[in-house]
PLY file of the C-alpha trace (Angstrom):
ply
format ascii 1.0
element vertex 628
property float x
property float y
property float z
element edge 627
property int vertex1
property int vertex2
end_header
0.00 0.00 0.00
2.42 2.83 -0.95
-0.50 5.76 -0.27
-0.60 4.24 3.08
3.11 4.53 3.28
3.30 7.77 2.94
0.66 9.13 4.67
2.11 6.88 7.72
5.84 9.05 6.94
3.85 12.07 7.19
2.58 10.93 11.05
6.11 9.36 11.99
7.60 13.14 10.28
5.26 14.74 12.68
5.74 12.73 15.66
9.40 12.66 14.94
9.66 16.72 14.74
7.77 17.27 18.56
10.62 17.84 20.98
11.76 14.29 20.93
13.71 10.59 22.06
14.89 7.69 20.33
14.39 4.14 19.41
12.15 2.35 22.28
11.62 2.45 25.86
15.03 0.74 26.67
16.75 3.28 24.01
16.27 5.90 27.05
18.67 3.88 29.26
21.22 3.97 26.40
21.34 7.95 25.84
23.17 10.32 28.62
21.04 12.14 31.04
21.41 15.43 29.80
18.99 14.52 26.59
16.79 17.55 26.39
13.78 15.75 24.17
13.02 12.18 23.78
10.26 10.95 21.60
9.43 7.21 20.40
6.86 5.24 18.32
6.87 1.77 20.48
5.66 0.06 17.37
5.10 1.74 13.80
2.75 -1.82 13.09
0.46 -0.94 15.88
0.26 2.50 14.72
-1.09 0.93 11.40
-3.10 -1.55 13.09
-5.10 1.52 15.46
-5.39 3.90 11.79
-6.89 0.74 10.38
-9.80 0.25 13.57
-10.34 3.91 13.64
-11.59 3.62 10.23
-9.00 6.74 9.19
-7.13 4.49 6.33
-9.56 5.89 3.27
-8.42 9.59 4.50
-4.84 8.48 4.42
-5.09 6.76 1.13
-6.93 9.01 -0.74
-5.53 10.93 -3.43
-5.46 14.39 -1.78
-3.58 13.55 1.00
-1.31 12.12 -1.33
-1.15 15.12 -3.60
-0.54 17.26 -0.01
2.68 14.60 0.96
3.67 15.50 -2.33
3.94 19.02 -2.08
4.98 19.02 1.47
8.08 16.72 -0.33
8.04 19.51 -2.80
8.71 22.45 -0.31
11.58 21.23 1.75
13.49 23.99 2.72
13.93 25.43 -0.51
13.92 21.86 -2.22
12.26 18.91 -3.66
12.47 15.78 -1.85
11.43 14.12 -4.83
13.62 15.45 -7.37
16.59 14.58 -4.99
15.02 10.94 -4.46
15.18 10.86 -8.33
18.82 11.79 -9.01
19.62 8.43 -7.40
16.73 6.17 -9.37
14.73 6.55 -5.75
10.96 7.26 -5.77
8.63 8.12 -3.17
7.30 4.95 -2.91
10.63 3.56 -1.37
10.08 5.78 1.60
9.69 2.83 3.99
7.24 2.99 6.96
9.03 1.22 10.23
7.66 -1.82 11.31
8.71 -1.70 14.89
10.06 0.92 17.35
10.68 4.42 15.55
12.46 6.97 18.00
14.94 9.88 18.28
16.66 11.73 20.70
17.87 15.43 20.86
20.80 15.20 23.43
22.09 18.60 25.18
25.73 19.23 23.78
27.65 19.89 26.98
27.01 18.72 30.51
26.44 21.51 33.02
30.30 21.87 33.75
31.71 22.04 30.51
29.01 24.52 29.15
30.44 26.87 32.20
34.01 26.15 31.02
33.06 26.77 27.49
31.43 30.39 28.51
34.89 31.06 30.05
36.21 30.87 27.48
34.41 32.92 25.30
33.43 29.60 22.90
30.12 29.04 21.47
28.02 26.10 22.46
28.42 23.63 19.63
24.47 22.09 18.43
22.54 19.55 19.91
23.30 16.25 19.00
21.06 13.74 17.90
19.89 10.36 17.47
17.27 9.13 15.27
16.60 4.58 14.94
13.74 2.50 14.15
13.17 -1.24 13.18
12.28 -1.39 9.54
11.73 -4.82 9.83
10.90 -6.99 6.28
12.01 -3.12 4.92
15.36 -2.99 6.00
17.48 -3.70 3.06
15.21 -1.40 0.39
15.97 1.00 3.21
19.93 0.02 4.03
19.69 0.40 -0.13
18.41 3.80 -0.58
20.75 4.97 1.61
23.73 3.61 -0.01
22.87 4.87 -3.15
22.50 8.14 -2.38
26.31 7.90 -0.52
27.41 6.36 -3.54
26.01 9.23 -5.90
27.08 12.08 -2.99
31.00 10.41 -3.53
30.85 10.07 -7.62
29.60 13.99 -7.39
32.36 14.45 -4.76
30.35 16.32 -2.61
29.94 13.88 0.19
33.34 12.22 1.67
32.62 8.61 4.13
34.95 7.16 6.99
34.10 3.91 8.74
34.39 3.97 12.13
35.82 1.21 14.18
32.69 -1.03 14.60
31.07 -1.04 17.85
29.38 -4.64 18.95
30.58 -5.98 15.63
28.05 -3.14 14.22
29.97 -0.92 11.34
29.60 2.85 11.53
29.76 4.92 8.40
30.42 8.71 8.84
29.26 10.84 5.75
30.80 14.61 6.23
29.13 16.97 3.88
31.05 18.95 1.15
28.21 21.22 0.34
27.95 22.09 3.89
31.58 23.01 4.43
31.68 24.84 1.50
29.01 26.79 1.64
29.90 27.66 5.51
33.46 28.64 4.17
31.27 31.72 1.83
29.30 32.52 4.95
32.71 33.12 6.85
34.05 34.93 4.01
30.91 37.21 3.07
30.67 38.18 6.51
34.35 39.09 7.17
34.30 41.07 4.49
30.66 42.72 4.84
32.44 43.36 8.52
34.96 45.37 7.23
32.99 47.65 4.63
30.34 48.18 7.63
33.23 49.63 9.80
34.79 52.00 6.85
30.77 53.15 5.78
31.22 56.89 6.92
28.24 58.34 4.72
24.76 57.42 4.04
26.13 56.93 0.15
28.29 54.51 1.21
26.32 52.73 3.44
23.40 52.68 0.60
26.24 51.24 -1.32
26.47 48.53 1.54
23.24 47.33 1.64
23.29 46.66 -2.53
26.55 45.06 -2.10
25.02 42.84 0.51
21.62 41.56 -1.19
23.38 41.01 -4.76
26.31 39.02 -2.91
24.47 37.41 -0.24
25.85 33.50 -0.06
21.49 32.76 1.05
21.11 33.18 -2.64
20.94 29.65 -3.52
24.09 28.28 -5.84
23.75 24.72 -5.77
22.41 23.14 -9.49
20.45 20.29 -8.36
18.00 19.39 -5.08
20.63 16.14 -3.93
23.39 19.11 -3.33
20.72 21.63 -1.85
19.47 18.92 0.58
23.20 18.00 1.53
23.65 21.51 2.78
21.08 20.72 5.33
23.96 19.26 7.72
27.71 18.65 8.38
27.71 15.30 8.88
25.58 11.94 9.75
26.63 8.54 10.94
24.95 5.66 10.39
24.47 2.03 11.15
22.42 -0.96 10.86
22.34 -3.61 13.64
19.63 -6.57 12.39
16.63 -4.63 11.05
17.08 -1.76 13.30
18.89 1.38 11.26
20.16 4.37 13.24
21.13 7.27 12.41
22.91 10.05 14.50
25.45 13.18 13.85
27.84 11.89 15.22
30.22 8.70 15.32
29.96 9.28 18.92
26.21 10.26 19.42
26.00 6.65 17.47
28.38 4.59 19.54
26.34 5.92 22.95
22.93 4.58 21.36
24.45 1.25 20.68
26.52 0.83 23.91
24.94 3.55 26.77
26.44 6.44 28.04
30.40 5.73 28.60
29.96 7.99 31.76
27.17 8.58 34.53
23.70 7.73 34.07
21.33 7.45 31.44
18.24 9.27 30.98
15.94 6.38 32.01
17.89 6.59 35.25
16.73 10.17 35.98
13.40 10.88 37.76
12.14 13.63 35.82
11.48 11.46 33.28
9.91 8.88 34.98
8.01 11.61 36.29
6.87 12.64 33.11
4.82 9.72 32.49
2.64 10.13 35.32
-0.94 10.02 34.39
-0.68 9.48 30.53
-1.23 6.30 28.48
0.52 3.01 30.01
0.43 1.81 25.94
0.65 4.82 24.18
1.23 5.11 20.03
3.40 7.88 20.44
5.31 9.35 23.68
7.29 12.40 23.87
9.44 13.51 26.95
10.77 17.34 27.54
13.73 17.49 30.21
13.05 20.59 31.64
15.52 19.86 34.82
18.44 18.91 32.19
17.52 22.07 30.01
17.43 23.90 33.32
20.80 23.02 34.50
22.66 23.91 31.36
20.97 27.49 31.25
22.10 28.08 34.94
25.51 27.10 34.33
25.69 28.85 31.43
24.22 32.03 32.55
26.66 31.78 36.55
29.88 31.58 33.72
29.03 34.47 31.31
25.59 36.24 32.20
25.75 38.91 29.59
26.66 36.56 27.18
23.78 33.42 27.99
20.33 34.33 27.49
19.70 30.45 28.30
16.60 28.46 27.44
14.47 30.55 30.06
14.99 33.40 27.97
17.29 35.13 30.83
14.87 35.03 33.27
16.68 35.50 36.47
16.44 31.98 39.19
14.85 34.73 42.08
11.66 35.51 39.45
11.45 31.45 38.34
11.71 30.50 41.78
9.12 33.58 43.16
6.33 32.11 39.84
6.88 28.74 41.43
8.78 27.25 37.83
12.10 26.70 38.86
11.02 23.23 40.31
9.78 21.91 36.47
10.98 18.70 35.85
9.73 17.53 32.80
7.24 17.35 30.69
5.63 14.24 29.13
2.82 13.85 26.38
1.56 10.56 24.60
-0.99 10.09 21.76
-3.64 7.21 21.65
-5.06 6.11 18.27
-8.74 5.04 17.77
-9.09 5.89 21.88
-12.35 5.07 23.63
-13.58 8.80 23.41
-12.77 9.97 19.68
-9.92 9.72 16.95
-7.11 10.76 18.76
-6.36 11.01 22.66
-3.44 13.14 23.30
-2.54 13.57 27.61
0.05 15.59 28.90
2.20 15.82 32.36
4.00 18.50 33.68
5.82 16.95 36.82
6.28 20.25 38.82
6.56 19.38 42.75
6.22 22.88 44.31
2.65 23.99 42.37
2.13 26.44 44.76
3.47 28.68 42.37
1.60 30.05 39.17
-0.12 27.19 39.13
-1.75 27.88 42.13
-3.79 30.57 40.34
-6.07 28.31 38.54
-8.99 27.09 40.27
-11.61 23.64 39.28
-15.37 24.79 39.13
-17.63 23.25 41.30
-20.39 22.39 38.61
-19.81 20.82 35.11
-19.07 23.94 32.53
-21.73 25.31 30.37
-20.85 27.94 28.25
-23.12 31.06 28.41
-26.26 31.09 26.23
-24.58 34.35 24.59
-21.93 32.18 23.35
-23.32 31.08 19.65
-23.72 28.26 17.90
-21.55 29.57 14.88
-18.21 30.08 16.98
-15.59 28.54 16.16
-13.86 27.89 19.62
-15.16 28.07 22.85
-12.23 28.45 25.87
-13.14 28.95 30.06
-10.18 29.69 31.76
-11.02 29.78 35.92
-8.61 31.93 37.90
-7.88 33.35 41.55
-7.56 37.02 40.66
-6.20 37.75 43.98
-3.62 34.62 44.38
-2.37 36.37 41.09
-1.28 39.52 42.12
0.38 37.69 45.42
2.44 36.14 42.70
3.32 38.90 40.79
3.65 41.06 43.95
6.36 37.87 44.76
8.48 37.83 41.17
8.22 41.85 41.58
10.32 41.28 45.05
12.24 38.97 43.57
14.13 40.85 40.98
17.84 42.14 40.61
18.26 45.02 43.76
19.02 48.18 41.07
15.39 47.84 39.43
13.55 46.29 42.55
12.36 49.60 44.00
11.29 51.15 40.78
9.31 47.58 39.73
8.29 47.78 43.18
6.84 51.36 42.83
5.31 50.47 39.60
3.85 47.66 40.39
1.77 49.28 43.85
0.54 51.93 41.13
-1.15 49.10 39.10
-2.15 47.33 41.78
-3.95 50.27 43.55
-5.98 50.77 40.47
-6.79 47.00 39.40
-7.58 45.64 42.63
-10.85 47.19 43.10
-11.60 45.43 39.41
-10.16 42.39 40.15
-11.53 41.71 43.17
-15.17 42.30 41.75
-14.02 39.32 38.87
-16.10 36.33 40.12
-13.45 33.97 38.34
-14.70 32.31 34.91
-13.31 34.13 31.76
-14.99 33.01 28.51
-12.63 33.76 25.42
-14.76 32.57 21.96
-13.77 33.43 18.26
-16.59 34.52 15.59
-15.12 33.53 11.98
-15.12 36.85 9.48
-17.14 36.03 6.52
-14.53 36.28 3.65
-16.90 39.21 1.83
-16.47 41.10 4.55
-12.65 40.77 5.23
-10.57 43.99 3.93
-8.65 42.29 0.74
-5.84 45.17 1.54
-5.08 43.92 4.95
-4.32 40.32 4.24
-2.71 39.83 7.40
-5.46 40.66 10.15
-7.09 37.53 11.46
-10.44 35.84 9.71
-12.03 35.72 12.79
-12.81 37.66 16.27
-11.94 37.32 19.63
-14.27 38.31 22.72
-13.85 38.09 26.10
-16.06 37.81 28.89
-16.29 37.64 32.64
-18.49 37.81 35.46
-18.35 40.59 37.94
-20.38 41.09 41.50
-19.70 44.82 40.95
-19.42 47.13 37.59
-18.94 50.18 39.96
-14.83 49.90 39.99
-14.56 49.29 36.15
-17.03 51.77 34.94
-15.24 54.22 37.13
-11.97 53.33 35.48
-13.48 53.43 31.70
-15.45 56.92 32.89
-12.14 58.47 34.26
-9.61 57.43 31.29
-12.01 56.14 28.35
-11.70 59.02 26.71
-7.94 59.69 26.73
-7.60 56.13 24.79
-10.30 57.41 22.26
-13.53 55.26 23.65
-17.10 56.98 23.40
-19.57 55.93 26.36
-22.73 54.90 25.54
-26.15 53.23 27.35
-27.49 50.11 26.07
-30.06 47.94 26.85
-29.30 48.64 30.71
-25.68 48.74 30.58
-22.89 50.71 29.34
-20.34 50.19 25.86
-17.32 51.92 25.60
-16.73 51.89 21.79
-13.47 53.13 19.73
-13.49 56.02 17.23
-11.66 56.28 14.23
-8.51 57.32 16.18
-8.53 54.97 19.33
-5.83 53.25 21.05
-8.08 50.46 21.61
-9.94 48.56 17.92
-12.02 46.73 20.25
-15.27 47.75 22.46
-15.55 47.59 26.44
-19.02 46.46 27.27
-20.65 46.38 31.04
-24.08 45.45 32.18
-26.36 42.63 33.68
-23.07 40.86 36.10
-20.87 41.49 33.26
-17.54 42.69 31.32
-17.33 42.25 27.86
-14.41 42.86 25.56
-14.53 42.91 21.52
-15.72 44.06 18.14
-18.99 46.29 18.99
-21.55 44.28 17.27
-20.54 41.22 19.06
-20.51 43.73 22.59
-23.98 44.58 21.92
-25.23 41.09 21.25
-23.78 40.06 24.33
-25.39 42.63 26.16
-29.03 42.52 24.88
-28.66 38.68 25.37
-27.65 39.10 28.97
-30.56 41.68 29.66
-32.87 38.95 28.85
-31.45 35.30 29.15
-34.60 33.11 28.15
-33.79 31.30 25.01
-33.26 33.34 22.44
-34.66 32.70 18.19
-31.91 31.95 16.45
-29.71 31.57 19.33
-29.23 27.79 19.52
-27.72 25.71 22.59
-23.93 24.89 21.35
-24.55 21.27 20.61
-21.38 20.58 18.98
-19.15 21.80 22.65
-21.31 19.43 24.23
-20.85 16.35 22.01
-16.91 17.31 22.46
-16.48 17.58 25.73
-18.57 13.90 26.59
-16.35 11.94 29.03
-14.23 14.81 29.99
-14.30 16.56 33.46
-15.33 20.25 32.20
-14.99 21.39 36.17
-11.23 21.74 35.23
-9.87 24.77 35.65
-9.12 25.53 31.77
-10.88 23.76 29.24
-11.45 24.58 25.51
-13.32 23.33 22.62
-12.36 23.87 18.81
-15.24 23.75 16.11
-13.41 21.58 13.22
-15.14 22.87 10.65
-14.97 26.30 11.37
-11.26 26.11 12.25
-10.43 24.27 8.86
-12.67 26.81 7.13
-10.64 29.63 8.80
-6.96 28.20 7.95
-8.00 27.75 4.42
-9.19 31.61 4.03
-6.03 33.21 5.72
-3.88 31.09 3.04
-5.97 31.94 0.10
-5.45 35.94 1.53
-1.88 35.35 2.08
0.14 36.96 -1.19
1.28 34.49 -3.27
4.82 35.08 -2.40
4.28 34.61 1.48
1.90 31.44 0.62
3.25 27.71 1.32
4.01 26.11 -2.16
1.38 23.22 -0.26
-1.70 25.50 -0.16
-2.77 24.39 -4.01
-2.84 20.81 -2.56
-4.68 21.27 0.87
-8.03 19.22 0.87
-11.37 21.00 0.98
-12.81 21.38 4.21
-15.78 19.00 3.22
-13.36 16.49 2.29
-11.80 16.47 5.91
-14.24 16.52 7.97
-15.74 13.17 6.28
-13.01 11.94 8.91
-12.20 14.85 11.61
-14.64 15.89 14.21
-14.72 18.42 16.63
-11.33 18.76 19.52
-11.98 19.19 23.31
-9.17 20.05 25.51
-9.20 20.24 29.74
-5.94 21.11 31.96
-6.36 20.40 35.57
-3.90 21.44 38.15
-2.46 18.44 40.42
-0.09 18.37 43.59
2.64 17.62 41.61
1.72 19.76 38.54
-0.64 19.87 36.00
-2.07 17.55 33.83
-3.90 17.61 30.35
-6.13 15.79 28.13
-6.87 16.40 24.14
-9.18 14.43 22.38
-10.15 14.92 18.63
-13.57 13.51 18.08
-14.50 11.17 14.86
-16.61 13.28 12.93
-20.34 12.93 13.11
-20.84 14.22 9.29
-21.81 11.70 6.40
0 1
1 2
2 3
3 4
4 5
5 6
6 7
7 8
8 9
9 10
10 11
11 12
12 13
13 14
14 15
15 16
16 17
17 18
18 19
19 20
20 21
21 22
22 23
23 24
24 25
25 26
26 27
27 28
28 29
29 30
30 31
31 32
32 33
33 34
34 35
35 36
36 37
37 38
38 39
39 40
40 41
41 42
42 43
43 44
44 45
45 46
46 47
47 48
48 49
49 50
50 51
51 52
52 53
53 54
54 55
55 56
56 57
57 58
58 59
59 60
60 61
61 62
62 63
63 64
64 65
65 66
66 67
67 68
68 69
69 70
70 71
71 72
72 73
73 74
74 75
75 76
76 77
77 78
78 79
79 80
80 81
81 82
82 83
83 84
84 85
85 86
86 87
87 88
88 89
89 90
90 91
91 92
92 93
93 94
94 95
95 96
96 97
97 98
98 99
99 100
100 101
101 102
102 103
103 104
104 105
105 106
106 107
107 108
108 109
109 110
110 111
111 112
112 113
113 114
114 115
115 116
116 117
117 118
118 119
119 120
120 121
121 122
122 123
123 124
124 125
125 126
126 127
127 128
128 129
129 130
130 131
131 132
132 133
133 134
134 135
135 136
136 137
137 138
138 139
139 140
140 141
141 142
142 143
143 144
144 145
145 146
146 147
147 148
148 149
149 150
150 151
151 152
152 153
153 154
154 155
155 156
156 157
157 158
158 159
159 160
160 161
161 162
162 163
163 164
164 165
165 166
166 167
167 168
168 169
169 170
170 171
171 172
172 173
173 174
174 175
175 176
176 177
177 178
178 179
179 180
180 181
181 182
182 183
183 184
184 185
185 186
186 187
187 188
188 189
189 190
190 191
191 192
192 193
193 194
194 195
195 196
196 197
197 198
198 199
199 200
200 201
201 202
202 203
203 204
204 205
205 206
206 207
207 208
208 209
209 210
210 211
211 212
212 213
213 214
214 215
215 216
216 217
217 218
218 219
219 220
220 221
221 222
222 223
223 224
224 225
225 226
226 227
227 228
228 229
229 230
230 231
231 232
232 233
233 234
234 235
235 236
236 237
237 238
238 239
239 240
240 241
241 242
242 243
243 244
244 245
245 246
246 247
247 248
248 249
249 250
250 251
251 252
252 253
253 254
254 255
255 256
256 257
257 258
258 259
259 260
260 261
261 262
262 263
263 264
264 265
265 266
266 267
267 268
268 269
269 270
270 271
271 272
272 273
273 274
274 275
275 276
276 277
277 278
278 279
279 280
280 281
281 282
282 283
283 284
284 285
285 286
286 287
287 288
288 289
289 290
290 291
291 292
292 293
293 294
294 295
295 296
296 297
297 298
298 299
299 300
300 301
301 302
302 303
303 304
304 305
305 306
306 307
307 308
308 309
309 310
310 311
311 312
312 313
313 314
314 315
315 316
316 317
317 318
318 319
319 320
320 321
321 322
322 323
323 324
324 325
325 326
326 327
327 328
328 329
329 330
330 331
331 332
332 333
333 334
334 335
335 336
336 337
337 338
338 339
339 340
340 341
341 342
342 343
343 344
344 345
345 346
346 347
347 348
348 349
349 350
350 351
351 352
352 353
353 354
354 355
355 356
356 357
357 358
358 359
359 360
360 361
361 362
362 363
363 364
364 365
365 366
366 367
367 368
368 369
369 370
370 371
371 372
372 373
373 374
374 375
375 376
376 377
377 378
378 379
379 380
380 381
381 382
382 383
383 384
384 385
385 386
386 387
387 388
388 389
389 390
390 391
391 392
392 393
393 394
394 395
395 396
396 397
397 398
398 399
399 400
400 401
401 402
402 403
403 404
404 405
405 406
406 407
407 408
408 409
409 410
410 411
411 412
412 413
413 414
414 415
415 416
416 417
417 418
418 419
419 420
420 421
421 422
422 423
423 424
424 425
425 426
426 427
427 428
428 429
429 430
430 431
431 432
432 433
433 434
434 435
435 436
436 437
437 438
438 439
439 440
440 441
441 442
442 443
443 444
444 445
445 446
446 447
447 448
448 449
449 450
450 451
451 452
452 453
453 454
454 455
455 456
456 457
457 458
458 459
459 460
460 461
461 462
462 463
463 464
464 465
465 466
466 467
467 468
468 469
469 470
470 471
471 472
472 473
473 474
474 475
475 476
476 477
477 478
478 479
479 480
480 481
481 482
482 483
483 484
484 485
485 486
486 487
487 488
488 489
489 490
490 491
491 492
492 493
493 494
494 495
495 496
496 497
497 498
498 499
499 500
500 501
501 502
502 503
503 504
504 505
505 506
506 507
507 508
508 509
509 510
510 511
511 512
512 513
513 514
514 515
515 516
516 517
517 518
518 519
519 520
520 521
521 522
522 523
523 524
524 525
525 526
526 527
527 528
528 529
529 530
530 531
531 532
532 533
533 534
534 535
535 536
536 537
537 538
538 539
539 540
540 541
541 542
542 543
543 544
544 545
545 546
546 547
547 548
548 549
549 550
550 551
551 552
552 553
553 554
554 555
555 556
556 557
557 558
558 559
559 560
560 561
561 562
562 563
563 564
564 565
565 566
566 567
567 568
568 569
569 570
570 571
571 572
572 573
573 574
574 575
575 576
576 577
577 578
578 579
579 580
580 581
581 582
582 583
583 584
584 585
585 586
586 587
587 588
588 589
589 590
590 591
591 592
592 593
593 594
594 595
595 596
596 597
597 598
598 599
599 600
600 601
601 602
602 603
603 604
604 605
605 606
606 607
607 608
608 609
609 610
610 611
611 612
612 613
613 614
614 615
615 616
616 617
617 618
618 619
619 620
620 621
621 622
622 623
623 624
624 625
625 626
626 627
């Protein structure tokens, strides 16, 4: 079935691309502890076997997802799978789906002591290494095949060079350096040495004109490569590779390899570690697909970074000082796991999540479950496209902010600190009148009435709403300072709307009345408002049938939960591409299925997070669609 082939390469490419691991479950006690993102398929067949019950195969065979695998092959970077395939007699077709255990591993490149030596001494960190097997099974020589052919063609073209490494459990490994790479680093070097040079002898504003020409008509991103083989070969520096039975690995590095066939050569592994045992909690004991996230690993390495050279390290926080992680309750993160169920009790596709987080009395302490089972307001209609309740503590929130606020460096503290009381004296008046559910929903644009000049603003509309025991200390607020950000006050149906002008700092309307605050586009304001004034069922204002099909079996007391129409959403994706310029559109837009097509096969999503002692922990189901 070579359709089903590569429709199953397009879920194993997906899979494969999430922050991710490596070959199976015993794989993890073979890679070093400081591997950042694990990921693994247990077994490919299974995989097949679940598409096959959940009655998905026809969608996966058909011809237009096989026209869309063939343009995503098309678009790779810049080049065409295919036509690469084909300068070594390769099709396609010989794009082998696994059989058994599929996995990779993303592997942090220094352990927390050598990353501080390397900041020392003023090196960069060199990238991530990584490790990619799976167990082709009856496929294993077509695949062992393809790959020597297109080594053989990259040395007859001299722009691969191989080495064979001494082998490792009587297992060969064959190290393929890149030419194209090196060379094409070597004019990156060069153009910017010398662009470095005219920058610092541009004096006048003819002469840095004349810089920027020389720049874009000598820039080495100007592709110069004749052929997609040579163009996809610039892609890396170097692989390794092996086969050991039917399993084929692949890695890039001799090293990275040996590790995944013989286990760290020092300290533990990353199956010894907790955090990513941890990870695991409360997600699928048989999953299709798991993916782990080391968040204490990635953790580490920014801290030692950032205590060597702290100007220099921005770090995988983004620079966020320990004090302000530690004061939001993150700097205990562990890890973070998610699997993926196939043909699950509940719908199509289960997807749960863990984030193993010990001391939640952090952030996570804002969000709070709901007594009663969530109904979304009768305002909310049928034709929106997503439907999210978020449930907060609006006072546990400002403790925490009022905590990270304290927390940061001495020489900004008091100003933050000043800052900060100034905000808080005017918000928490509001905030304590929030009763604690904020509804966000989306209203899809019809595509007449989109502006054809501003192709970039969104096809649909956002509004907010929330509760509130008192309007007093928000009115106040809009009445005192509406005006300076261009908002006109009006009455309505018992309430109030503060809507923009032509020249307000706001594009959306503030709406209060009947125990709430509104935020969005004016019409949508109003309808919430004159719905609210009188909430007896409403003609033409139908209960949202299709959030309640999606949410069945799921606890909707949690704290955040969210519902996606599919439809609507597919609808929506497909009109923001067809605005998009042609230039800025992906090449695979022309060969994206119709919406009716899709939903023959995809229902509605449903989504809850609820916050645990040790965390927080989420479920994601996509529904089988109820649509003939």
């Amino acid at each position: 079935m070579p359709r089903l082939c590569r429709a199953a390469c397009v879920i194993a490419t997906a899979a494969l691309t999430l922050p991710a691991g490596a070959q199976s479950a015993d794989l993890a006690a073979r890679v070093p502890a400081r591997t950042i993102f694990y990921a693994e398929i247990p077994s490919a067949r299974a995989v097949g076997e679940a598409l096959a019950r959940a009655d998905i195969l026809p969608l996966l065979e058909s011809e237009e997802v096989d026209a869309l695998f063939r343009a995503f092959a098309d678009s790779s970077q810049g080049w065409s799978l295919r036509d690469a395939l084909a300068q070594v007699h390769l099709e396609l077709d010989d794009l082998h789906w696994p059989t058994g255990p599929a996995s990779m591993a993303i592997i942090s490149p220094l352990d927390p002591e050598a990353a501080a030596r390397a900041m020392e001494a003023g090196s960069d960190l060199p990238p991530p290494a990584f490790v990619v097997s799976a167990d082709f099974g009856e496929y294993a020589d077509a695949v062992e095949d393809a790959i020597d052919a297109i080594v053989d063609e990259g040395l007859d073209r001299k722009i691969l060079s191989l080495e064979r490494a001494d082998p490792v459990n009587d297992v060969r490994i064959h190290v393929v350096s890149s030419i194209v790479f090196e060379r094409r680093r070597a004019a990156n070097k060069a153009f910017e040495d010398e662009y470095e040079q005219r920058m610092l002898a541009a004096e006048t504003d003819e002469q840095w004109d004349a810089l920027w020409e020389w720049y874009s008509a000598n820039s080495p991103e100007v592709e110069d490569d004749p052929d997609a083989l040579s163009a996809a070969l610039a892609s890396f520096p170097a692989l390794a590779y092996a086969r050991s039975g039917d399993v084929i690995t692949v890695a890039s590095s001799a090293e990275a390899l040996a590790d995944a066939l013989l286990g760290p050569r020092t300290g533990e592994s990353l199956a010894d570690q907790p955090a990513f045992r941890n990870a695991l909690k409360n997600t699928h004991e048989s999953p299709h697909i798991r993916v782990v996230l080391n968040l204490a690993a990635m953790h580490e390495m920014s801290a030692a970074s950032a205590a060597a050279d702290p100007d220099a390290f921005v770090g995988w926080f983004g620079g966020v000082s320990s004090e302000v992680l530690s004061a939001l309750g993150l700097d205990a993160m562990q890890s973070l796991g998610v699997t993926a169920q196939i043909d699950a009790p509940g719908g199509l596709l289960e997807t749960r999540m863990h984030l193993h987080l010990p001391a939640s009395d952090g952030l996570l302490s804002v969000f709070t479950p709901s007594a009663e089972p969530y109904s979304p307001p009768s305002f909310i209609p049928q034709s929106a496209s997503d439907i999210t309740r978020i449930r907060i503590d609006p006072r546990r929130l400002i403790d925490i902010a009022r905590d990270a606020v304290d927390s940061l460096p001495e020489e900004i503290r008091d100003q933050a600190r000043a800052q900060f009381n100034q905000f808080v004296f005017v918000a928490r008046p509001i905030l304590d009148s929030f009763v604690g559910d904020l509804h966000v929903w989306s209203m899809p644009i019809k595509a007449a009435d989109l502006d054809p000049e501003e192709w970039w603003a969104p096809a649909s509309q956002t509004c907010y709403a929330a509760r509130v025991s008192d309007p007093v200390p928000l009115s106040n607020l809009l009445g005192a300072f509406g005006t300076q950000m261009g908002l006109t006050a009006r009455e309505f149906v018992g309430g109030q709307i503060f809507a923009p002008g032509d020249q307000s700092m706001l594009p959306v309307a503030i709406g209060i009345g009947h125990g709430w605050a509104i935020v969005g586009p004016t019409s949508h304001v109003e309808d919430v408002l004159r719905i609210a004034a009188n909430p007896a069922p409403v003609v033409g204002q139908p209960a949202n049938d299709g959030f309640a099909r999606a949410m069945e079996g799921l606890d909707s007391r949690a704290p955040v939960i969210a519902y996606v129409n599919m439809r609507s959403y597919l609808d929506g994706l497909r009109t923001s591409l067809e605005r998009t310029p042609e230039d800025y559109r992906p090449d695979w837009f022309a060969s994206l299925p119709s919406t009716e097509f899709l939903i023959r096969w995809l229902g509605d999503s449903a989504n809850v997070i609820r916050i645990t002692p040790d965390g927080a922990d989420a479920v994601s189901l996509i529904r089988r669609s109820i649509e003939d």
